[in-house]
C-alpha positions in Angstrom: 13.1 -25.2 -26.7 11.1 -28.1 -25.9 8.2 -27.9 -28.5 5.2 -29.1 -25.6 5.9 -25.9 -24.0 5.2 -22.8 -26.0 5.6 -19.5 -25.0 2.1 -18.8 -23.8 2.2 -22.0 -22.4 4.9 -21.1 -20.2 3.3 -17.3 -19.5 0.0 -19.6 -18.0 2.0 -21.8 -16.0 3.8 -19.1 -14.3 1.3 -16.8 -13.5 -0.6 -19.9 -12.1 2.1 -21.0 -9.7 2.2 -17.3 -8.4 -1.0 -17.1 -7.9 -0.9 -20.9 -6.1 1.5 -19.3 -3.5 -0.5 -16.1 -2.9 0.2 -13.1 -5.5 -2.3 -11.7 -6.7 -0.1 -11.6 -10.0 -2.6 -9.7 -11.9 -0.2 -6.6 -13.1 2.6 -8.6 -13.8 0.1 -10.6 -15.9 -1.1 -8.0 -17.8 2.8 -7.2 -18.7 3.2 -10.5 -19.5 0.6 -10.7 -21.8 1.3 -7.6 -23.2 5.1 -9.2 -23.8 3.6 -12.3 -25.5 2.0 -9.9 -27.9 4.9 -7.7 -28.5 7.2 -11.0 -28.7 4.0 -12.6 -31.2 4.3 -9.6 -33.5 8.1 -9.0 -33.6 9.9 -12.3 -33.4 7.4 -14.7 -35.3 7.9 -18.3 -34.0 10.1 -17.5 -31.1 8.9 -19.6 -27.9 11.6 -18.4 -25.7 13.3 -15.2 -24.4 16.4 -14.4 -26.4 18.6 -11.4 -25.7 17.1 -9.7 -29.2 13.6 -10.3 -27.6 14.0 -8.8 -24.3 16.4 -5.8 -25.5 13.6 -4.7 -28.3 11.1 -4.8 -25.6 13.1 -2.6 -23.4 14.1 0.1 -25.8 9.6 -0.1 -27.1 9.7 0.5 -23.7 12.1 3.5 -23.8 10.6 4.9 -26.7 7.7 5.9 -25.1 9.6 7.5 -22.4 8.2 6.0 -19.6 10.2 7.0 -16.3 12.7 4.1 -14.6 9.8 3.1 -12.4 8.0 1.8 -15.4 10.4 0.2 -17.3 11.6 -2.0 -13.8 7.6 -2.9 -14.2 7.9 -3.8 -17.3 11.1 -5.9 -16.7 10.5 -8.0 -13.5 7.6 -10.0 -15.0 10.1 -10.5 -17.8 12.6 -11.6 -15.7 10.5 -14.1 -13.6 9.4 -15.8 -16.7 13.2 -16.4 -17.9 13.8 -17.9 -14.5 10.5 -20.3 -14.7 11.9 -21.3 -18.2 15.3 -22.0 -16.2 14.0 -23.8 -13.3 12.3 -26.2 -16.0 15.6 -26.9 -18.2 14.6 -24.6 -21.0 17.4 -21.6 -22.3 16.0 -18.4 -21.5 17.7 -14.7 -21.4 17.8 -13.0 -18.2 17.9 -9.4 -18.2 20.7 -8.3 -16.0 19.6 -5.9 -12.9 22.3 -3.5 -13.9 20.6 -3.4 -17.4 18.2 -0.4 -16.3 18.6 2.8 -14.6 17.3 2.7 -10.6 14.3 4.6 -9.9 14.4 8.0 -7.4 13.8 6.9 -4.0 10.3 8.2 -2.7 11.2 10.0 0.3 8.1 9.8 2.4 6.4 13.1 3.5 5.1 12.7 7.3 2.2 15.0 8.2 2.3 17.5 11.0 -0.3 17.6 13.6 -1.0 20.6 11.8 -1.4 19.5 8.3 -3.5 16.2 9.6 -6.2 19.1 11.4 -6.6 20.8 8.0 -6.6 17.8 5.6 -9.5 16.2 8.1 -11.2 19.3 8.4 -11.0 19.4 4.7 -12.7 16.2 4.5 -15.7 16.8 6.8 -16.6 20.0 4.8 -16.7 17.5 1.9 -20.2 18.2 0.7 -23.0 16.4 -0.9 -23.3 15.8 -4.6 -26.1 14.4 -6.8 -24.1 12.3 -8.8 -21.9 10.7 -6.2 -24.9 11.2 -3.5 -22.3 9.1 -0.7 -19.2 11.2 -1.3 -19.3 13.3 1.7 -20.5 11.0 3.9 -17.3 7.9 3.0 -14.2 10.6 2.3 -14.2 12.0 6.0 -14.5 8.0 6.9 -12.4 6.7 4.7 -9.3 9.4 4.9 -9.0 8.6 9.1 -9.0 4.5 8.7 -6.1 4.8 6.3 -4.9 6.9 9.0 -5.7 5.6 12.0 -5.3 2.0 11.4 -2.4 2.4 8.8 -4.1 0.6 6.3 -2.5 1.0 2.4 -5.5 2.8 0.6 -6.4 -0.4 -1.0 -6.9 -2.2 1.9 -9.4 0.7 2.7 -11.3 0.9 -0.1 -11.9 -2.2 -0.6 -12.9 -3.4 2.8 -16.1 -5.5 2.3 -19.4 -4.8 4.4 -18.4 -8.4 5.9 -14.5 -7.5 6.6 -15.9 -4.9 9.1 -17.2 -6.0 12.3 -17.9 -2.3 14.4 -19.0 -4.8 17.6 -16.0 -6.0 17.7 -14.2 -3.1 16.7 -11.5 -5.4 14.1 -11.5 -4.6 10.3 -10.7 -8.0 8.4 -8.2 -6.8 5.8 -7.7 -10.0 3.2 -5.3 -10.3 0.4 -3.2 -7.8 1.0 0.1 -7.5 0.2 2.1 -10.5 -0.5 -1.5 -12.2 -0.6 -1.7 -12.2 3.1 -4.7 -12.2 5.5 -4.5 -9.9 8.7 -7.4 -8.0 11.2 -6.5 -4.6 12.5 -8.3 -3.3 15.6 -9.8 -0.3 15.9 -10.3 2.6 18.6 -13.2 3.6 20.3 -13.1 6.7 18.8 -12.7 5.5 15.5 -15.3 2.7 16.0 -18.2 5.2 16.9 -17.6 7.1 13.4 -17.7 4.1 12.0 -20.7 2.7 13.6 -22.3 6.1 12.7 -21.3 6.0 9.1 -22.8 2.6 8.9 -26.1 3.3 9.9 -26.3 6.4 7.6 -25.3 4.4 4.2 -26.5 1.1 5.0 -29.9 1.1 3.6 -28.7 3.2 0.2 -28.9 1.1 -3.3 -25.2 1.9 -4.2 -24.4 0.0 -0.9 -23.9 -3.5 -1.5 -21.0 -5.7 -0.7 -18.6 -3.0 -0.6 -17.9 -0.7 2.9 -17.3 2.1 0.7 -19.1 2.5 -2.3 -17.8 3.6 -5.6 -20.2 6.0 -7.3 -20.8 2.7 -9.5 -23.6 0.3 -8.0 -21.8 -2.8 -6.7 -18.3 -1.3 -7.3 -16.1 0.5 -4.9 -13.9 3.2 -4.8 -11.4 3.4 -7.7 -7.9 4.8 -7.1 -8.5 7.4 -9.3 -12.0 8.5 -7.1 -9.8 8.3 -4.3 -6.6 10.3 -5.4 -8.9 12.6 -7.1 -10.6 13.8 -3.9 -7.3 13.3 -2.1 -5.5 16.0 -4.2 -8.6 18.0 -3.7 -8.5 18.3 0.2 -4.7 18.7 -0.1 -5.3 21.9 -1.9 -8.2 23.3 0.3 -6.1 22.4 3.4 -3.5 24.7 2.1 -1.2 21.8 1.4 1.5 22.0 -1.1 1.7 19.0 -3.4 4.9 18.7 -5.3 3.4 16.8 -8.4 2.9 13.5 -9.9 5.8 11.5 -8.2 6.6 13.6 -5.6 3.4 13.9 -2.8 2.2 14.2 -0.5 0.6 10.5 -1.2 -2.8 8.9 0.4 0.0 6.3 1.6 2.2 8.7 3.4 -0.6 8.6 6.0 0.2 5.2 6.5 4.1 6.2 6.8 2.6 9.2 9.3 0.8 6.5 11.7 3.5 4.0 11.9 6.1 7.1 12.7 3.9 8.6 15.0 3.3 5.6 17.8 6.3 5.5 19.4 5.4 9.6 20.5 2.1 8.2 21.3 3.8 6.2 23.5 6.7 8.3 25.3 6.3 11.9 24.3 4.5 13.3 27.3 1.1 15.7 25.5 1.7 13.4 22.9 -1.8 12.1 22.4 -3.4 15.3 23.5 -2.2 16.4 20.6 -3.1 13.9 17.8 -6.5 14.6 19.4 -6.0 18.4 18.8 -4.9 17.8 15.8 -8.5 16.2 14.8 -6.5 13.0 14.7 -8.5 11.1 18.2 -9.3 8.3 16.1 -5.8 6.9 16.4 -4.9 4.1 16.6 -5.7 0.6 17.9 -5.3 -0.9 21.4 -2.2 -0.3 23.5 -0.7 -4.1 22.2 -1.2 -3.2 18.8 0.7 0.3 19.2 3.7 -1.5 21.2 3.6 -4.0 18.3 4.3 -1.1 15.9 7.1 0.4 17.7 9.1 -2.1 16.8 7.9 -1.5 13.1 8.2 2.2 13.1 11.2 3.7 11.5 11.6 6.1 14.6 12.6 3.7 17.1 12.5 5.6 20.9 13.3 3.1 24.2 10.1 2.9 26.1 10.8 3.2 30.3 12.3 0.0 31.5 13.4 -1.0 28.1 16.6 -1.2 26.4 18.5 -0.8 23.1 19.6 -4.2 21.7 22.0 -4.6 19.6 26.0 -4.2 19.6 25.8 -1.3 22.4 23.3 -3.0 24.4 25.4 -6.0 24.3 28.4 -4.4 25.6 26.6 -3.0 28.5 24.9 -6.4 29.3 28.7 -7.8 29.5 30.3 -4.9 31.5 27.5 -5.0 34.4 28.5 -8.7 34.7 32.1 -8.3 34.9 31.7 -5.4 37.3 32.8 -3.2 35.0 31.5 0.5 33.8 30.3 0.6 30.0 
């Protein structure tokens, strides 16, 4: 290997030019560092990746029997470092895909109008609690954005006093996946709540930058707040949770909203019923719904509209040649 570039060297440079193009990058570097260390310890005065390396830190890896999830996260930052090392001339191993089991495929669980009444009813009955004097007032907030706006719960919880302009009604959501910028508007409905909750926490100490407040000063939710009350309201709502792995998950709330618009849109009692179902805050302007439509995995043809594709095509053809499809 080219002795001006050193292993760490390399680690640097790559997390850098991630992070250049967007990625946060700040897992993966973590891993990465983690590898150095591993690679430091265990091959003394290596500076590249050999096969030896990267199979050693697989199987400490498998040792600890951590589930095929986690070892894919501890091999992709691994991978993307042999590639930098090839992109720049230098002979690297790169761990073959087919090296490691495929994880389960999370099948997502969509809420019923049913389950969202009782996990929101849950929420509001949240009550107050000296040492995190804000939770009941941000959970029954926080819960119906994710939902309503289907926002990924750390979009949510880390929305910044500044990323939320109620006037408006458009939540500024920055770096989020893939490092990308986006606003998401929000319903009248959901914009009053909002507007409410803001003018009962505004003027407490713990809230600073942060929309919703962590029980820290100055820090916002954590995951683990978050999850933790999550699996909470589950229970109370009489909600069966399957276990770590299996859900229901904060983020199949997201998977419910983007499912649920194109019923919004041609299900006749449709809306009646997310309102019924406590669920009124849904979900941004007319636009933004027929936006997600074509997003949603349940794809309905809205009146005047028509499939496209190979079918579509066919019919398009056989009303020009006179023909019956």
């Amino acid at each position: 290997m080219n002795v001006t570039i050193t292993l760490s060297d390399a680690i640097t440079a790559l997390i850098a030019e991630k992070r250049a193009v967007g990625y946060k990058y700040d897992a993966e570097a973590r891993v990465l560092a983690r590898f150095e260390a591993f690679s430091r310890s265990e091959f003394p005065g290596l500076d590249t990746l050999t096969e030896a390396s990267v199979q050693a830190w697989i199987v400490a890896g498998r040792r600890r029997d951590v589930k095929p999830a986690t070892l894919q996260t501890l091999a992709a930052p691994i991978r993307e470092l042999a590639r930098w090392l090839g992109r720049h001339g230098l002979a690297a191993y790169l761990l073959p895909r087919a090296a490691l089991p495929r994880p389960a495929r999370y099948v997502p669980h969509i809420y019923t109008d049913a389950e969202l009444a009782a996990l929101f009813s849950q929420t509001d009955r949240c009550h107050y609690c000296a040492e995190v004097p804000l939770r009941h007032l941000v959970m029954p907030v926080l819960f119906r954005t994710i939902y309503a706006c289907g926002l990924r719960c750390s979009e949510a919880r880390l929305l910044r006093v500044a990323d939320v302009d109620i006037d408006a009604g458009v939540l500024q959501i920055r770096y989020a996946k893939g490092g990308r910028d986006r606003q998401v508007p929000v319903s009248g409905p959901l914009r009053a709540r909002l507007s409410d909750y803001d003018a009962r926490v505004g003027g407490h100490p713990s809230r600073r930058d942060w929309f919703f407040p962590g029980s820290r000063p100055g820090e916002p939710l954590t995951l683990v707040n978050v999850n933790h009350n999550f699996r909470r309201f589950l229970w109370q709502a009489g909600i069966s949770h399957g276990g770590r792995g299996h859900g229901p998950r904060v983020h199949d709330l997201r998977h419910t909203f983007r499912g649920q618009q194109p019923a919004v849109l041609v299900r006749p009692g449709a809306r009646r019923r997310r309102a019924a179902a406590g669920a009124a805050d849904l979900p941004g302007s007319l636009v933004d719904r027929r936006h997600r439509l074509l997003l949603a995995p349940d794809r309905r043809v809205l009146p005047g509209h028509h499939h496209s594709g190979a079918a579509g095509d066919r019919r398009r053809r056989a009303a020009r040649d006179g023909r019956t499809a």
